[in-house]
N, C-alpha and C positions, 0 to 999 in steps of 0.2 A: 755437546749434545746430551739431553737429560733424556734419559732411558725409563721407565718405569719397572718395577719388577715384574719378570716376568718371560715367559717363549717366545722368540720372533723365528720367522721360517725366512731364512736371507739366502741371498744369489750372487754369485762373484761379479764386480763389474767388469773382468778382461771379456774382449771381443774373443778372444781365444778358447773362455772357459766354455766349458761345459753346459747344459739344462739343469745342472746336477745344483739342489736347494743344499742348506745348511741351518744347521737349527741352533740360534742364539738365546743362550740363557743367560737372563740377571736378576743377581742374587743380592744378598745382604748378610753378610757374616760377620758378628762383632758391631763395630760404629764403622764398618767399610760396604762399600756397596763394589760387587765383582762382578765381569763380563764372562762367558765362557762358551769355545764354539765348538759345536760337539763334542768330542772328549777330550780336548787340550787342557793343556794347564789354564787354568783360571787365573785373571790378568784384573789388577785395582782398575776399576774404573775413573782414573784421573784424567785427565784433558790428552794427554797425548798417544797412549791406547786408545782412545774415543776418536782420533782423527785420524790415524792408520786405519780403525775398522770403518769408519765415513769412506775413506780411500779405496778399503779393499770392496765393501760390499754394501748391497746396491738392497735397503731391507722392503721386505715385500710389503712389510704394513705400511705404509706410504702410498705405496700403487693400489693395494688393498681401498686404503682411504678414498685416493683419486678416482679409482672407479666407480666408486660408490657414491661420491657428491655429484660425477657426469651423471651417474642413473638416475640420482635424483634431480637434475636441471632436466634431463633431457625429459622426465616423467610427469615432472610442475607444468614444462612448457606445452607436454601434450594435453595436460589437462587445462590450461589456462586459454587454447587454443580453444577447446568443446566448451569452455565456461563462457567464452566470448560468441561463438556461434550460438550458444544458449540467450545468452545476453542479448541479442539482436533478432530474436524469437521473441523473446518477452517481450518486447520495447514493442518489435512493430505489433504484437498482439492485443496491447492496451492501446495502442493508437488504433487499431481498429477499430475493438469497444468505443473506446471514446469517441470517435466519429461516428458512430454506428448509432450515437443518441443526441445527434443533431436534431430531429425532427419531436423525438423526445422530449427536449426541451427546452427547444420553440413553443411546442403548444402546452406544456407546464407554464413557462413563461406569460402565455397569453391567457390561461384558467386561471392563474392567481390574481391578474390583475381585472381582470372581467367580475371574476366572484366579487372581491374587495369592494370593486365599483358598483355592484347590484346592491350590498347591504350599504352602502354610503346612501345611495340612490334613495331606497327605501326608508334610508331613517328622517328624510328633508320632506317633510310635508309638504311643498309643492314640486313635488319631482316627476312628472310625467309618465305613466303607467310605460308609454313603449321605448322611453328612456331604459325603465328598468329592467322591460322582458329580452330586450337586445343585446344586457348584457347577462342573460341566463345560460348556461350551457344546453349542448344537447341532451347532458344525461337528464336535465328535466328541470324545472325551476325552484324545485327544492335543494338543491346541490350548494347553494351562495348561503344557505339562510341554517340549516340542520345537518349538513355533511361536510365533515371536512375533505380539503385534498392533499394524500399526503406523497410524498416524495419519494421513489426508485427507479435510480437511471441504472443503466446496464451495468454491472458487477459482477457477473458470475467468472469472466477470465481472473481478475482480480481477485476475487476469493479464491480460486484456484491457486493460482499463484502463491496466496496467502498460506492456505492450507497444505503444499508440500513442499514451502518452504527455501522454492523458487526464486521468491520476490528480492530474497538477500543477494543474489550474484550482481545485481544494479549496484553499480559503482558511486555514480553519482550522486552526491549529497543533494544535490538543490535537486535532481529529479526525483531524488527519495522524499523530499521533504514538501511537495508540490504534491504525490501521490497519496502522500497522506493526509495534505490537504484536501484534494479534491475528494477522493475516496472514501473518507473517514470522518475527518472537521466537519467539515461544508455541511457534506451529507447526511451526518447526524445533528448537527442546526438543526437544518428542513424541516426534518421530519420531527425533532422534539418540539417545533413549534407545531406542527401539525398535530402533533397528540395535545398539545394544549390547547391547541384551534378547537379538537377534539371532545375535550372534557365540555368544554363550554356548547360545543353543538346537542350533546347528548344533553343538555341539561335545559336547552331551546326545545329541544322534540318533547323531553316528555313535560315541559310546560305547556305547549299546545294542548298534545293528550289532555293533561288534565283539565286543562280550563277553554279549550275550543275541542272538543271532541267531534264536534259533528263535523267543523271542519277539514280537521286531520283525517277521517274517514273517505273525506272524497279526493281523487286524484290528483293529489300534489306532488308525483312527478311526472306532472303533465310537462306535456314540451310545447304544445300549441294554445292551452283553453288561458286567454289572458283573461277570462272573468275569474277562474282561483286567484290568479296574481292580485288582480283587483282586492278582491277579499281581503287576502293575505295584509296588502296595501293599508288598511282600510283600518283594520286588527294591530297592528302595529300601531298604528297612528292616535288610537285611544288607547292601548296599553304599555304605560309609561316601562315597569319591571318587561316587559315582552324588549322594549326598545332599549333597556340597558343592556340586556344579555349581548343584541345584536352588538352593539358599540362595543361591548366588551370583547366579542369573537375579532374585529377587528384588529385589535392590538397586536395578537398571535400571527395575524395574517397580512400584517404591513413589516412584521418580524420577519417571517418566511418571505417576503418578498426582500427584504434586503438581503439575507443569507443566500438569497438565488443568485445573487447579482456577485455575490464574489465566489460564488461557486462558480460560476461562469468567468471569472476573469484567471481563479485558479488552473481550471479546468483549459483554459483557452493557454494559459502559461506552459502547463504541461505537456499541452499537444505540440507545441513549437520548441520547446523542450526536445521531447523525444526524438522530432522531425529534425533536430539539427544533431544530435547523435549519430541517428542514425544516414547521416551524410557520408 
């Protein structure tokens, strides 16, 4: 037994002895290293003094020790215990969120593709005026042609999560790596292309402004008058630069529409993810 230098507080092992402690000291004098139990003679610490005092006494730092790694198991588990009931707070929390923008992004799903179809529509010279307004939304029939649509499904538990630092008790790699797909990837796709959809719509309006003025003046975001569409229709079809912008808004917005489609399959991953965790 290799002792270090140093005070141990030790206890007789007879069933007979006493409560009564004793205080072990070892030393180093010379090139010898010595045992010593309270005030006796000081004994070399070689191999067979080292097994008489194993014999005689039973040293407290040991039990000391043992106590101390139970407190810490017994303290881990209690905590590992609240990390796991935490754990299945969070989980079924974003599975709410996440279901909670079903309807969400259904009708995101059906604006992007409506919009897309209205400037397709209007750029084909014989495209049918009630082709076109059919697939206008209700925000008004300017919405497909000068405004983009940009992208935000439910996030606020999720940034929560994010912000105190919650979101790390998820064990799961592939439900971590799913969350920040949906959450984060996908999500900022969408929308970067929606800022690019963007740049390009502002730069549609104020071509109107400047070179149809009178038009841009009257109610284009009509929801019912199809004689502006007509106009608008009509405007297009003799102004070549007018009909590239449009063509070019499209690009961004066949973009956003693929990035929805795996945000959606992410998104759909995750939720049956969660649901089978939390079985």
């Amino acid at each position: 037994m290799n002792l270090e230098v140093g005070y141990y507080k030790i206890k007789n092992r007879s069933r007979r002895a006493s409560n009564e402690f004793h205080y072990l000291r070892v030393f180093v004098e010379g090139n010898n290293k010595y045992v010593q139990i309270d005030d006796e003679e000081p004994v070399e610490a070689n191999d067979e003094p080292m097994k008489k005092l194993i014999i005689k006494y039973s040293i407290e730092f040991f039990v000391i020790v043992f106590s101390i790694s139970v407190s810490f198991f017994v303290e881990n588990l209690r905590e590992e215990n609240e990390n796991e009931n935490q754990r299945r707070l969070i989980k079924q929390s974003l599975l709410q969120e996440l279901k909670s923008g079903d309807e969400y992004l259904n009708l995101k799903g059906l604006r992007f593709e409506m919009d897309l179809k209205a400037i397709k529509l209007i750029l084909k010279d014989d495209s049918p005026l009630d082709s076109i307004f059919s697939n206008v939304s209700e925000a008004g029939f300017s919405n497909p042609f000068i405004i983009p649509r940009n992208f935000n499904p439910p996030s606020s538990v999720y940034n929560s999560l994010v912000n105190d630092g919650t979101i790390n008790l998820i064990k799961s790699q592939e439900v971590k790596s799913l969350i920040e797909d949906t959450y984060v990837f996908w999500t900022k796709t969408i929308q970067d292309w929606a800022d690019d959809e963007g740049l390009i719509a502002e730069k549609i309006k104020f071509y109107i402004m400047e070179n149809y003025s009178e038009f841009y003046l009257k109610d284009i975001y009509t929801k019912t008058d199809k004689a502006i569409m007509l106009e608008f229709k009509n405007i297009v079809q003799n102004d070549s630069k007018l009909k590239a912008y449009l063509k070019a808004k499209t690009m961004p917005m066949t973009e956003k529409q693929y990035s929805l489609q795996y945000y959606t399959d992410s998104r759909e991953s995750l939720i049956s993810e969660l649901e089978e965790s939390l079985k």
